[in-house]
PyMOL Python script that loads the backbone (N, CA, C, O; Angstrom):
from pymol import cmd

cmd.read_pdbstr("""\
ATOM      1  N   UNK A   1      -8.246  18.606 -40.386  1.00  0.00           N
ATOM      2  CA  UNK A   1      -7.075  17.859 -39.980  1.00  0.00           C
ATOM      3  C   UNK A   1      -6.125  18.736 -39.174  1.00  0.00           C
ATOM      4  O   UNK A   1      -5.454  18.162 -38.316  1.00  0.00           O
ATOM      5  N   UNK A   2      -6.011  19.757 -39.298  1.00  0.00           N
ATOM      6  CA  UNK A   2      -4.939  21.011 -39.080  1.00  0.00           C
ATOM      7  C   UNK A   2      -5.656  21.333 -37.190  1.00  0.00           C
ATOM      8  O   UNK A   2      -5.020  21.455 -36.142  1.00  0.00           O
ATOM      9  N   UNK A   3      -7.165  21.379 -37.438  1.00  0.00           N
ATOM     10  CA  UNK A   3      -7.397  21.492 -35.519  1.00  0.00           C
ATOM     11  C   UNK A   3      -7.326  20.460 -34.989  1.00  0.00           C
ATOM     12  O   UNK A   3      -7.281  20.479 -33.759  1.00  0.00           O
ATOM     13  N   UNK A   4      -7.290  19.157 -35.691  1.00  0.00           N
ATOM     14  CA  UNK A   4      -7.136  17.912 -34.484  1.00  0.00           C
ATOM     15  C   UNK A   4      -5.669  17.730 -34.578  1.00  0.00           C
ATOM     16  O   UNK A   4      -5.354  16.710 -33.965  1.00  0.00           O
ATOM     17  N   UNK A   5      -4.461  18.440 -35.210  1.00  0.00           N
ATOM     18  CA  UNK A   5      -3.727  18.361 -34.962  1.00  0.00           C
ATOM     19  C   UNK A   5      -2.826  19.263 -33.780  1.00  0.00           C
ATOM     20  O   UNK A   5      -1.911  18.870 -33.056  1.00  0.00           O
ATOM     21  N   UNK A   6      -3.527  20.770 -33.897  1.00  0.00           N
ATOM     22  CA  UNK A   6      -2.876  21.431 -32.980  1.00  0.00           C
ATOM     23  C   UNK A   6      -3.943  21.069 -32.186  1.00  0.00           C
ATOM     24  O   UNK A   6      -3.755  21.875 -31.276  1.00  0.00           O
ATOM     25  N   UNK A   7      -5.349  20.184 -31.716  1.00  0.00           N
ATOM     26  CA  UNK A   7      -5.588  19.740 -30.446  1.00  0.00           C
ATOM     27  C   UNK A   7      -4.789  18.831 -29.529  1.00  0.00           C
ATOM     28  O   UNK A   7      -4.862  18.972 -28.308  1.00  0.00           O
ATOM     29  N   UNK A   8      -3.831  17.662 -30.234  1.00  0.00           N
ATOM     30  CA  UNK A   8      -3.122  16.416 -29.894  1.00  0.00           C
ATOM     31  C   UNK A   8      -2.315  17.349 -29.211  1.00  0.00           C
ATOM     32  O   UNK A   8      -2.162  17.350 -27.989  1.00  0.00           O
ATOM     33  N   UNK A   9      -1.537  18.545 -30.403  1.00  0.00           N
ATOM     34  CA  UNK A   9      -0.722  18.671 -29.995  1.00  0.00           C
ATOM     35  C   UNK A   9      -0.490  19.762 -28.629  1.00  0.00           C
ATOM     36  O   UNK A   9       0.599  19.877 -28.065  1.00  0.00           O
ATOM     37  N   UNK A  10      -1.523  20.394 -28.299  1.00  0.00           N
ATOM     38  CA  UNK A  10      -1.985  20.945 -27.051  1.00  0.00           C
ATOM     39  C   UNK A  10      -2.399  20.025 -26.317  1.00  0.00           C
ATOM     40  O   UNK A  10      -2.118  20.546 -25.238  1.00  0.00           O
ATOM     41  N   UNK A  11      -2.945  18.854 -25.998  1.00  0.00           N
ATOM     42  CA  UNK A  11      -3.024  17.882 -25.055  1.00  0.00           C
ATOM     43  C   UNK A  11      -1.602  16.871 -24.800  1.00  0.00           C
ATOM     44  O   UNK A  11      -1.429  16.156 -23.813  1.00  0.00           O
ATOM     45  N   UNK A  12      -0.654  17.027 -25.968  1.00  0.00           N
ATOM     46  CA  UNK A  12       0.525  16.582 -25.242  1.00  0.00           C
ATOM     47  C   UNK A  12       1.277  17.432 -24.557  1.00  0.00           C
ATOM     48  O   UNK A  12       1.930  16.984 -23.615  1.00  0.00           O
ATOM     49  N   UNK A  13       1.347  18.932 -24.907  1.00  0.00           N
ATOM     50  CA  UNK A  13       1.570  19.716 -23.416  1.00  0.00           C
ATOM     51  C   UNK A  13       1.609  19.293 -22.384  1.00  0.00           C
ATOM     52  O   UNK A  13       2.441  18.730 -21.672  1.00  0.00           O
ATOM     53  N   UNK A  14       0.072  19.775 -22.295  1.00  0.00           N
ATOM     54  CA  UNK A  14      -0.782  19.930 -20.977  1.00  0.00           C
ATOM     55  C   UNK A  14      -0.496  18.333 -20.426  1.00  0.00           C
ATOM     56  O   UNK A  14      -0.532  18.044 -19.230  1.00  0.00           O
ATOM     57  N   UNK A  15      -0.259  17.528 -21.319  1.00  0.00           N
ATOM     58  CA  UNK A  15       0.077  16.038 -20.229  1.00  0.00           C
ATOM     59  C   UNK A  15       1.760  16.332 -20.122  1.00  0.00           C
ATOM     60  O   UNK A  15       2.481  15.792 -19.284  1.00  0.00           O
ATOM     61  N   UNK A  16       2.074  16.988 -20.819  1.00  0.00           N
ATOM     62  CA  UNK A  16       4.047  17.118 -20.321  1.00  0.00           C
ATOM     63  C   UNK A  16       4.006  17.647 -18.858  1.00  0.00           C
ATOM     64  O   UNK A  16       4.422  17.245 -17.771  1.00  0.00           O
ATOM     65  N   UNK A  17       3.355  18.671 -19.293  1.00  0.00           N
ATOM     66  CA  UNK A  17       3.653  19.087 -18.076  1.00  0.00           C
ATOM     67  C   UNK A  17       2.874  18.946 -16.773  1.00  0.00           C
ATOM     68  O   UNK A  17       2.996  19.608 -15.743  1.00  0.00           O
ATOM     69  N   UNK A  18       2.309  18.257 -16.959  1.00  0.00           N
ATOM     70  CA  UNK A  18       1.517  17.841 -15.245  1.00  0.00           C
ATOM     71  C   UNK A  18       2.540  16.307 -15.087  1.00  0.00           C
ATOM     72  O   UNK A  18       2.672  15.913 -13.929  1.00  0.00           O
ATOM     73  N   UNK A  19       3.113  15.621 -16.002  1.00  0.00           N
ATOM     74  CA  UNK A  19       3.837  14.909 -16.107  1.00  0.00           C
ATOM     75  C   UNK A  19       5.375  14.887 -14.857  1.00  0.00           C
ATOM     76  O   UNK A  19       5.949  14.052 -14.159  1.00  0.00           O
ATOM     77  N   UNK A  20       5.507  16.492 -15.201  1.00  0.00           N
ATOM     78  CA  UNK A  20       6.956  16.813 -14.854  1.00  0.00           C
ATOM     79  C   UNK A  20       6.704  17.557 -13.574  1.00  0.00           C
ATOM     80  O   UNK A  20       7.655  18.127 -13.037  1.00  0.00           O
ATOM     81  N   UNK A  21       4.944  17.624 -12.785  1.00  0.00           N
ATOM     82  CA  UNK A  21       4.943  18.065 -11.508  1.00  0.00           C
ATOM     83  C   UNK A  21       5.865  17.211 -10.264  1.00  0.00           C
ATOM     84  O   UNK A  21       5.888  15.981 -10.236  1.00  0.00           O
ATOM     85  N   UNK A  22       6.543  17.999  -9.346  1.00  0.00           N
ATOM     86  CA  UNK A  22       7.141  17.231  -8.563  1.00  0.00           C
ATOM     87  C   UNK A  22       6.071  17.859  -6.949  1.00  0.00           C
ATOM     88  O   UNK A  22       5.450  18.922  -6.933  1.00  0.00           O
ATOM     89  N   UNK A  23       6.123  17.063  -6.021  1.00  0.00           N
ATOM     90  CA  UNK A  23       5.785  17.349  -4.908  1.00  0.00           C
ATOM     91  C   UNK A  23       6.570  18.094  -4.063  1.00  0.00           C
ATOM     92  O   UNK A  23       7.731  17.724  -3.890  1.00  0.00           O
ATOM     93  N   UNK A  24       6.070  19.285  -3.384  1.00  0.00           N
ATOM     94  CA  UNK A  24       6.917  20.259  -2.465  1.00  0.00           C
ATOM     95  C   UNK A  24       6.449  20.254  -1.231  1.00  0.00           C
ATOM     96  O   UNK A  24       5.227  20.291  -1.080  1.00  0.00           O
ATOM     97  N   UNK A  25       7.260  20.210  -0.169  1.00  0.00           N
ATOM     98  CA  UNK A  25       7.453  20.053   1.091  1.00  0.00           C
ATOM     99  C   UNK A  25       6.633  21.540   1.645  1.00  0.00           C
ATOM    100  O   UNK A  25       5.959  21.599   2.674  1.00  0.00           O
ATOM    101  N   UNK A  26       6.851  22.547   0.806  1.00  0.00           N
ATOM    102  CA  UNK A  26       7.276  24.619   1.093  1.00  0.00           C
ATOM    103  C   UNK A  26       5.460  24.116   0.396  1.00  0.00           C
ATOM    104  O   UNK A  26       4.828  24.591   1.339  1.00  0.00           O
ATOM    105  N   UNK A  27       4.518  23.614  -0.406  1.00  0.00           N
ATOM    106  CA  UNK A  27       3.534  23.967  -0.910  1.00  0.00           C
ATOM    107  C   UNK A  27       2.500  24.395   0.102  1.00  0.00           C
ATOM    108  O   UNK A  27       1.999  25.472  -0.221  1.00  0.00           O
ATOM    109  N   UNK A  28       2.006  23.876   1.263  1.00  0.00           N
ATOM    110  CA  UNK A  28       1.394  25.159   2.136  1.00  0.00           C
ATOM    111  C   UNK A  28       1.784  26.095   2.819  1.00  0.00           C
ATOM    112  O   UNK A  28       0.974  26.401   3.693  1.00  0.00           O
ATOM    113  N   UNK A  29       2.689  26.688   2.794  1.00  0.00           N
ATOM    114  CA  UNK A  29       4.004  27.428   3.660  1.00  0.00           C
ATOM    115  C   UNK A  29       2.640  28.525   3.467  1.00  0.00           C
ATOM    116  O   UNK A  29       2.044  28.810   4.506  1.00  0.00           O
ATOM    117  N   UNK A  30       2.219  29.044   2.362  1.00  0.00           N
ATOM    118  CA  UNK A  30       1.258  30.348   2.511  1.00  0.00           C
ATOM    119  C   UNK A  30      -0.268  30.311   2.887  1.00  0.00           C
ATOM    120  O   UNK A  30      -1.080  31.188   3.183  1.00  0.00           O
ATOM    121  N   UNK A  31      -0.312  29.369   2.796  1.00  0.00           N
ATOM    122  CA  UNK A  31      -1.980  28.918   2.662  1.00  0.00           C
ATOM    123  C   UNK A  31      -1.858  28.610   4.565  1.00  0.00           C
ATOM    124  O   UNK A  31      -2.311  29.451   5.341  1.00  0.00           O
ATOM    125  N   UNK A  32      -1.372  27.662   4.934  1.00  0.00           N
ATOM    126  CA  UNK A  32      -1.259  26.629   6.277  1.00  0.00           C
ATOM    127  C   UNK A  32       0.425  26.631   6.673  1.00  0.00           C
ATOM    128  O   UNK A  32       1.268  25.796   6.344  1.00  0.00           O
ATOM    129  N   UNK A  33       0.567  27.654   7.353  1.00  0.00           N
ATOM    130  CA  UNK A  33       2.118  27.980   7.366  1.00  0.00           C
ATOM    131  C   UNK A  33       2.837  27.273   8.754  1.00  0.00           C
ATOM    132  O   UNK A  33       4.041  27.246   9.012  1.00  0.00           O
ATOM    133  N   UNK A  34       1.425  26.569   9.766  1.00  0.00           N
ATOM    134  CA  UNK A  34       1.317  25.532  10.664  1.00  0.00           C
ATOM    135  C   UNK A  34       1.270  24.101  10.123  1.00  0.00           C
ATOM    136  O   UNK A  34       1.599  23.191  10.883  1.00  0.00           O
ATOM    137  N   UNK A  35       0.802  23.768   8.588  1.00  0.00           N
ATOM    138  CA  UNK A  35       0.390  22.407   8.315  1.00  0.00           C
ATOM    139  C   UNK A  35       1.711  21.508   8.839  1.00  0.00           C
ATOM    140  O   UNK A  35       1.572  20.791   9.830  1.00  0.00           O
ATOM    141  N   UNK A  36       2.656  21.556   8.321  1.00  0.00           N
ATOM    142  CA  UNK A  36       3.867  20.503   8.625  1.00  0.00           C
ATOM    143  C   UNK A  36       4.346  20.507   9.926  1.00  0.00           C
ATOM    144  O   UNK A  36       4.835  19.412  10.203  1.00  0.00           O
ATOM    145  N   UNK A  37       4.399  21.328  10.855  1.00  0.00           N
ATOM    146  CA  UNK A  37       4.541  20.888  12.101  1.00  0.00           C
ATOM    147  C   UNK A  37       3.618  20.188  12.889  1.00  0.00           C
ATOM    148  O   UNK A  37       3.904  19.497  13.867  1.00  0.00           O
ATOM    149  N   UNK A  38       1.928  20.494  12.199  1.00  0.00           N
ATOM    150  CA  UNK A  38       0.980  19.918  12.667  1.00  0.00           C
ATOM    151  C   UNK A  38       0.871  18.732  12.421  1.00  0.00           C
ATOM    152  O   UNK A  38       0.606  17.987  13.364  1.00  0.00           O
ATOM    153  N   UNK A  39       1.011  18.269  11.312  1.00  0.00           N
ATOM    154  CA  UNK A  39       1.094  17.041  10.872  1.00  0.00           C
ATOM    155  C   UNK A  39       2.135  16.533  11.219  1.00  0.00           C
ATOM    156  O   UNK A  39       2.021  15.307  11.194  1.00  0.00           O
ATOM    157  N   UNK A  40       3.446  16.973  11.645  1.00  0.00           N
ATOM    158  CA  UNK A  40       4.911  16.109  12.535  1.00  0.00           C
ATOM    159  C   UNK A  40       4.332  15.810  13.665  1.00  0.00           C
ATOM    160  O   UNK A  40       4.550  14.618  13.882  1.00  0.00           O
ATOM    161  N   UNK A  41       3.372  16.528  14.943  1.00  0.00           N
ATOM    162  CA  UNK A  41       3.116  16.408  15.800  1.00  0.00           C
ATOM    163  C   UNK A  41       2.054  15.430  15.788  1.00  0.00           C
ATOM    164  O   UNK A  41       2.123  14.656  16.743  1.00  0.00           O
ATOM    165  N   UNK A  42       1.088  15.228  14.993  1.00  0.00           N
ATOM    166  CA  UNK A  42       0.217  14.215  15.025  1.00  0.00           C
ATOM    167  C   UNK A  42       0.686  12.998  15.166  1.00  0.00           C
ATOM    168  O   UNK A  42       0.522  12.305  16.170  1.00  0.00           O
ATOM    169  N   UNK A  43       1.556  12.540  13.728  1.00  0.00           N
ATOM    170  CA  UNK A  43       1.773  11.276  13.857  1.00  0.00           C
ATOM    171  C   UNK A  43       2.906  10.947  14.612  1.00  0.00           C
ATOM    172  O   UNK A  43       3.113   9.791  14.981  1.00  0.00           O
ATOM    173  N   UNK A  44       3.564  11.770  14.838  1.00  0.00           N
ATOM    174  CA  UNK A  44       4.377  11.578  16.349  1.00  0.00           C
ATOM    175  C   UNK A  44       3.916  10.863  17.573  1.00  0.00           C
ATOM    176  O   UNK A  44       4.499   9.899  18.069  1.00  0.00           O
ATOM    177  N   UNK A  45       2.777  11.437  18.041  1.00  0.00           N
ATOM    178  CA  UNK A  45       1.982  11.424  18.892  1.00  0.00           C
ATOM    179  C   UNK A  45       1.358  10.096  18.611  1.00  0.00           C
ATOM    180  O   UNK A  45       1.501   9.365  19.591  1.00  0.00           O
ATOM    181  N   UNK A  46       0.780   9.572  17.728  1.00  0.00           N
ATOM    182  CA  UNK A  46      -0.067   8.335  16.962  1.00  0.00           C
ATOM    183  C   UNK A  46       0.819   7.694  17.089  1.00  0.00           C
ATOM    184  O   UNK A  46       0.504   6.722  17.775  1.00  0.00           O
ATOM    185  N   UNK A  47       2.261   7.662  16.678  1.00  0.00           N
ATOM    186  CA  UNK A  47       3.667   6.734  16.926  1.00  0.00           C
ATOM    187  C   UNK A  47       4.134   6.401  18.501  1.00  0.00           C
ATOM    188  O   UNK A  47       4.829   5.410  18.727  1.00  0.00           O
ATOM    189  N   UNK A  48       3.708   7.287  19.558  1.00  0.00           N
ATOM    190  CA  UNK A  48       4.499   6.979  20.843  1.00  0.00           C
ATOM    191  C   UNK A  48       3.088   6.128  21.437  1.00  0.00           C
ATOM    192  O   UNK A  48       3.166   5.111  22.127  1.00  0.00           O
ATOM    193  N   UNK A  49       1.498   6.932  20.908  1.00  0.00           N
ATOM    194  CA  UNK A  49       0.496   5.863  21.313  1.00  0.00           C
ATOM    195  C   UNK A  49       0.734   4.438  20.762  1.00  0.00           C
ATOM    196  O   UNK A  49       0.664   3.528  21.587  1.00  0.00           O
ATOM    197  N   UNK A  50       1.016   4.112  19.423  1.00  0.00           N
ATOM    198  CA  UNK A  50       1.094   3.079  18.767  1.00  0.00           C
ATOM    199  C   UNK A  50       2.270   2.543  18.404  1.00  0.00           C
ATOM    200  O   UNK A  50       2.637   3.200  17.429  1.00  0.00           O
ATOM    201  N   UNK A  51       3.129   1.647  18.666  1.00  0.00           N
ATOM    202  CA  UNK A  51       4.397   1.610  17.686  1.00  0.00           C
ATOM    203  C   UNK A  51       4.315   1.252  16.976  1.00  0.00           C
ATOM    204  O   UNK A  51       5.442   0.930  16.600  1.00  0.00           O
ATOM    205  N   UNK A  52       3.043   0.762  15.755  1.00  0.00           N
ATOM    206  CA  UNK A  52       2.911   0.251  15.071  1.00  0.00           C
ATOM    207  C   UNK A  52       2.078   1.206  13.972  1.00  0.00           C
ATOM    208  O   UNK A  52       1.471   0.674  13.043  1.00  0.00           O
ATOM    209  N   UNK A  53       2.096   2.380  14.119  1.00  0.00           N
ATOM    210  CA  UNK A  53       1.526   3.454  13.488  1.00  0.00           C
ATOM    211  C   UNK A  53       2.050   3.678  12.403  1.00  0.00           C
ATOM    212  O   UNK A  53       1.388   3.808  11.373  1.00  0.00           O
ATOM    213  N   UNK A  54       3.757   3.788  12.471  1.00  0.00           N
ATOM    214  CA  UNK A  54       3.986   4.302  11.385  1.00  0.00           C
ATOM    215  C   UNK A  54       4.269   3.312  10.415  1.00  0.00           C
ATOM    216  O   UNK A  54       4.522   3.808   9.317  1.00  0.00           O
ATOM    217  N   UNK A  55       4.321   1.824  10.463  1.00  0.00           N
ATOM    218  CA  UNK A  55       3.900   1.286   9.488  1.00  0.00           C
ATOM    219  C   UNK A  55       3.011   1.225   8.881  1.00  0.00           C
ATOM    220  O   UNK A  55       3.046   1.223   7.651  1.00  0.00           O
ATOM    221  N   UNK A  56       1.604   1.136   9.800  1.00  0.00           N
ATOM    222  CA  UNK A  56       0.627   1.856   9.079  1.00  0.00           C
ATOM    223  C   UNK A  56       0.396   2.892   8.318  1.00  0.00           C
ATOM    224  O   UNK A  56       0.089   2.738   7.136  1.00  0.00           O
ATOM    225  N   UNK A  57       0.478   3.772   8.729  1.00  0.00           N
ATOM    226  CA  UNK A  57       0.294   5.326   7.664  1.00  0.00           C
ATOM    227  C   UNK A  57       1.129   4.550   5.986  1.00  0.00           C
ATOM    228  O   UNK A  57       0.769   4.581   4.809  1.00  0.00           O
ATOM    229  N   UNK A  58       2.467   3.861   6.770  1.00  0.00           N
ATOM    230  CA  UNK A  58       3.426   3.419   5.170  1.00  0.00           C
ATOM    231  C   UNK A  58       2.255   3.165   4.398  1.00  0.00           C
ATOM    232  O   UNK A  58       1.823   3.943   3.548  1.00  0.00           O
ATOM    233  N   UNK A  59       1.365   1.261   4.924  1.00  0.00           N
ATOM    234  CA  UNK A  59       1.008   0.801   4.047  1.00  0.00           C
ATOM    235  C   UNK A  59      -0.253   1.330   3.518  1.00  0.00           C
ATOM    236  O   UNK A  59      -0.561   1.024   2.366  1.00  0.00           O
ATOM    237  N   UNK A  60      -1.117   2.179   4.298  1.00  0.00           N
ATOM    238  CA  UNK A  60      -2.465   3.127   3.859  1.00  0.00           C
ATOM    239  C   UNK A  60      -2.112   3.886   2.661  1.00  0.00           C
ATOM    240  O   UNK A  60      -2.998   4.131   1.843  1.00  0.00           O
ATOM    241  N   UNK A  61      -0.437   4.441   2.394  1.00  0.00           N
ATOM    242  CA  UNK A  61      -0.522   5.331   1.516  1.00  0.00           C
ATOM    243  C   UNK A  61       0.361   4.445   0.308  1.00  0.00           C
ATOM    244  O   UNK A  61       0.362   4.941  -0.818  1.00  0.00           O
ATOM    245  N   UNK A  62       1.096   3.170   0.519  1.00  0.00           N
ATOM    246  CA  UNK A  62       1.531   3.117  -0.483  1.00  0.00           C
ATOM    247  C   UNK A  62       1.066   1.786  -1.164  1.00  0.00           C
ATOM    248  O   UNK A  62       1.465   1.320  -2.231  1.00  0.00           O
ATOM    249  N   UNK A  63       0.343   1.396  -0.496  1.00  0.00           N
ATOM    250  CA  UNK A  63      -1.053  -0.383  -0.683  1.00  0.00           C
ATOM    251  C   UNK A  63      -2.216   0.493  -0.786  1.00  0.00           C
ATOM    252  O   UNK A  63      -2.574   1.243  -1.694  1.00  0.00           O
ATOM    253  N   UNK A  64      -2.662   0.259   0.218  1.00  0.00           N
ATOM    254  CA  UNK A  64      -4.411   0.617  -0.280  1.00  0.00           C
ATOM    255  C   UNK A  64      -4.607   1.670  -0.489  1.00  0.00           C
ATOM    256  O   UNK A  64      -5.802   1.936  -0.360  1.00  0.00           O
ATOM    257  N   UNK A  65      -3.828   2.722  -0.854  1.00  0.00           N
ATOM    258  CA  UNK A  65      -4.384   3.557  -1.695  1.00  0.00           C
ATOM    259  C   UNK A  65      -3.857   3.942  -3.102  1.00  0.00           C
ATOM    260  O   UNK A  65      -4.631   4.596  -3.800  1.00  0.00           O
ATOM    261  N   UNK A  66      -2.887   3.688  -3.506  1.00  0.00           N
ATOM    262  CA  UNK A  66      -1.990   3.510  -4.404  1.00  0.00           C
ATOM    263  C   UNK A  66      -2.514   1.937  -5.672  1.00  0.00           C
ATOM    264  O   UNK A  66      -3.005   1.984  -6.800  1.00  0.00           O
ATOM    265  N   UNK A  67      -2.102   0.695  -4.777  1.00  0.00           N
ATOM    266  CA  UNK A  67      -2.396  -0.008  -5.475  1.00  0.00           C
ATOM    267  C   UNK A  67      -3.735  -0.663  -5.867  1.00  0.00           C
ATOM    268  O   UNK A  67      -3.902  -1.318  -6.896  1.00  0.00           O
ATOM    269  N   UNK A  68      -4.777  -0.384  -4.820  1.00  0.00           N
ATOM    270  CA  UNK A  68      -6.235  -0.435  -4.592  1.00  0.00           C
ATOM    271  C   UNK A  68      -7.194   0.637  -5.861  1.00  0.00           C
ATOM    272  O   UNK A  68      -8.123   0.681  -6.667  1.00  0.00           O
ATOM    273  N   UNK A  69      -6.177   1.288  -5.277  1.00  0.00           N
ATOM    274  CA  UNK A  69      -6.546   2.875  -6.760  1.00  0.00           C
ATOM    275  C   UNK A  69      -6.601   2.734  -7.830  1.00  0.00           C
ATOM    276  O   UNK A  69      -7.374   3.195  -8.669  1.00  0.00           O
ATOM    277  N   UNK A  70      -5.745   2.050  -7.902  1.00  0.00           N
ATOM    278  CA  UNK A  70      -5.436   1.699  -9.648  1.00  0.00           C
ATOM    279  C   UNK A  70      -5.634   0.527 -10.373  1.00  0.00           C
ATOM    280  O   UNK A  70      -5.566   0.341 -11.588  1.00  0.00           O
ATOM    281  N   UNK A  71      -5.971  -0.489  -9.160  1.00  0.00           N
ATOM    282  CA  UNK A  71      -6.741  -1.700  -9.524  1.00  0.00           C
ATOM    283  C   UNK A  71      -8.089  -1.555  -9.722  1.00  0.00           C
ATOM    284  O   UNK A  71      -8.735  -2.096 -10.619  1.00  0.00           O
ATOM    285  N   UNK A  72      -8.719  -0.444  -8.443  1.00  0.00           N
ATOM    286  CA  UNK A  72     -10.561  -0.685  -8.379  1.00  0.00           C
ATOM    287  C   UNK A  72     -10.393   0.993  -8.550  1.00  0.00           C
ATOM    288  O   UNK A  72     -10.085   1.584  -7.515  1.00  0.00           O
ATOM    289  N   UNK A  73     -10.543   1.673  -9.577  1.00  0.00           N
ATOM    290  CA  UNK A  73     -10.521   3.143  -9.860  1.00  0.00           C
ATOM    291  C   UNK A  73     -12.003   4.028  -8.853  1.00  0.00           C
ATOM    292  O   UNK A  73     -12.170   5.222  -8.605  1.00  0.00           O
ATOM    293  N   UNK A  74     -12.787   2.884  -8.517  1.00  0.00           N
ATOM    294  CA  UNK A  74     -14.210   3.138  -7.415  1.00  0.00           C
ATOM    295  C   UNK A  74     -13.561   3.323  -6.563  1.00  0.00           C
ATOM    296  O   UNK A  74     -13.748   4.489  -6.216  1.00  0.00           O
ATOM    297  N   UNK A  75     -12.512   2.637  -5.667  1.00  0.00           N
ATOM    298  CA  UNK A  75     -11.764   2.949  -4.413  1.00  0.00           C
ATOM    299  C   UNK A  75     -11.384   4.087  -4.247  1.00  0.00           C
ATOM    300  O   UNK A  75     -11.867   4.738  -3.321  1.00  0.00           O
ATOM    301  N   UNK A  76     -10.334   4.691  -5.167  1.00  0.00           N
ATOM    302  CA  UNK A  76     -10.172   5.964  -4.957  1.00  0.00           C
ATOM    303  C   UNK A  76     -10.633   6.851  -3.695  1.00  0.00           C
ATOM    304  O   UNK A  76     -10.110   6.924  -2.584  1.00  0.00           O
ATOM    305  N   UNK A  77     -11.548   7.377  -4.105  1.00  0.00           N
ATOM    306  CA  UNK A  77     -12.507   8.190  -3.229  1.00  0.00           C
ATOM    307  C   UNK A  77     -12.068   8.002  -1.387  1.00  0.00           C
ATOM    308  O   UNK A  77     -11.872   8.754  -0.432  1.00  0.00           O
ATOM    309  N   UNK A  78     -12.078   6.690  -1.630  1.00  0.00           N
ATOM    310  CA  UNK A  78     -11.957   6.111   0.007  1.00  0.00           C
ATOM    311  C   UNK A  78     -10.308   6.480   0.483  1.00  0.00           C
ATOM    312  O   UNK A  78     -10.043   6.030   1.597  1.00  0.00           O
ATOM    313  N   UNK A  79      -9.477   7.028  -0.016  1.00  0.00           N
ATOM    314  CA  UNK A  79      -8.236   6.727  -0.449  1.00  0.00           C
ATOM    315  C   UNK A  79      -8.057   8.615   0.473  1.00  0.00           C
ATOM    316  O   UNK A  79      -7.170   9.006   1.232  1.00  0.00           O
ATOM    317  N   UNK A  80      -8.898   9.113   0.123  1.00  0.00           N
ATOM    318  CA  UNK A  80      -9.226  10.423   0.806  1.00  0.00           C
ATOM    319  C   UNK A  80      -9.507  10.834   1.946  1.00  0.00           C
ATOM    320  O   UNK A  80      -8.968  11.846   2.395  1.00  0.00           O
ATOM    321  N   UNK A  81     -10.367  10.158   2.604  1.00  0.00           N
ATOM    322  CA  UNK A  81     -10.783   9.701   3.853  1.00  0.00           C
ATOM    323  C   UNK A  81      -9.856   9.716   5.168  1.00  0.00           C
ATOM    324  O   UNK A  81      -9.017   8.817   5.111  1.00  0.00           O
ATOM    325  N   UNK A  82      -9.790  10.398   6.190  1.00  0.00           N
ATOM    326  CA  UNK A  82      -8.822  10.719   7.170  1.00  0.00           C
ATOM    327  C   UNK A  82      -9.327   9.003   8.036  1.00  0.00           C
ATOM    328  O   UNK A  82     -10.318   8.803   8.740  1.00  0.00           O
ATOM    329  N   UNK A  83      -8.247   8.028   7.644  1.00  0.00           N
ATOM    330  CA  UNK A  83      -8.274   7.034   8.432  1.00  0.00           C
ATOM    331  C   UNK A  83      -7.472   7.149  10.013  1.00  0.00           C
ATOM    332  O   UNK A  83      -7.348   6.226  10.818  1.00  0.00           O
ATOM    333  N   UNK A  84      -7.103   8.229  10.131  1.00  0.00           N
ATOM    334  CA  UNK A  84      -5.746   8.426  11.833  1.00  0.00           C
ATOM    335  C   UNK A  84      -6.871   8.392  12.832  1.00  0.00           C
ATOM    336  O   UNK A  84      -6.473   7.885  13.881  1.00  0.00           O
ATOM    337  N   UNK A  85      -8.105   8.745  12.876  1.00  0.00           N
ATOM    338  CA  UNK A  85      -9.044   8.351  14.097  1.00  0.00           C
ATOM    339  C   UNK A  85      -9.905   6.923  14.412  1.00  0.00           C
ATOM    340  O   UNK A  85     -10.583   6.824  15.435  1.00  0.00           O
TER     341      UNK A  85
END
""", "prot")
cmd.dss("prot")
cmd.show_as("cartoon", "prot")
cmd.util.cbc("prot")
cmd.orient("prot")
């Protein structure tokens, strides 16, 4: 009883705290210290070709992949997929 208790209680950690991850703007600054300008310039560029781009990108990331995701958990995967070409 005593290890499935300090197991719970090590898996409610480990879910606290991935819980309390926030997203950072600075997270490839070391890895891809080009990524965010590259990616400003893309869909920039996709926006003056399209004016209708950046609604798109909206609803790709916050409909079909978001709510598609979590309805059909198989979708996912597709959710990954560089749809901008």
């Amino acid at each position: 009883m005593a290890s499935f208790s300090v197991s719970a209680l090590l898996l409610f950690l480990c879910l606290a705290a991935v819980a309390s991850a926030q997203l950072s703007p600075t997270f490839y600054d070391t890895s891809c210290p080009n990524a965010l300008s590259t990616i400003k310039s893309a869909v920039n560029a996709a926006v003056q070709k399209e004016n209708r781009m950046g609604a798109s990108l909206l609803r790709l990331h916050f409909h079909d992949c978001f709510v598609q995701a979590g309805s059909f958990p198989s979708l996912a995967p597709s959710c990954m997929a560089s749809r901008l070409g």
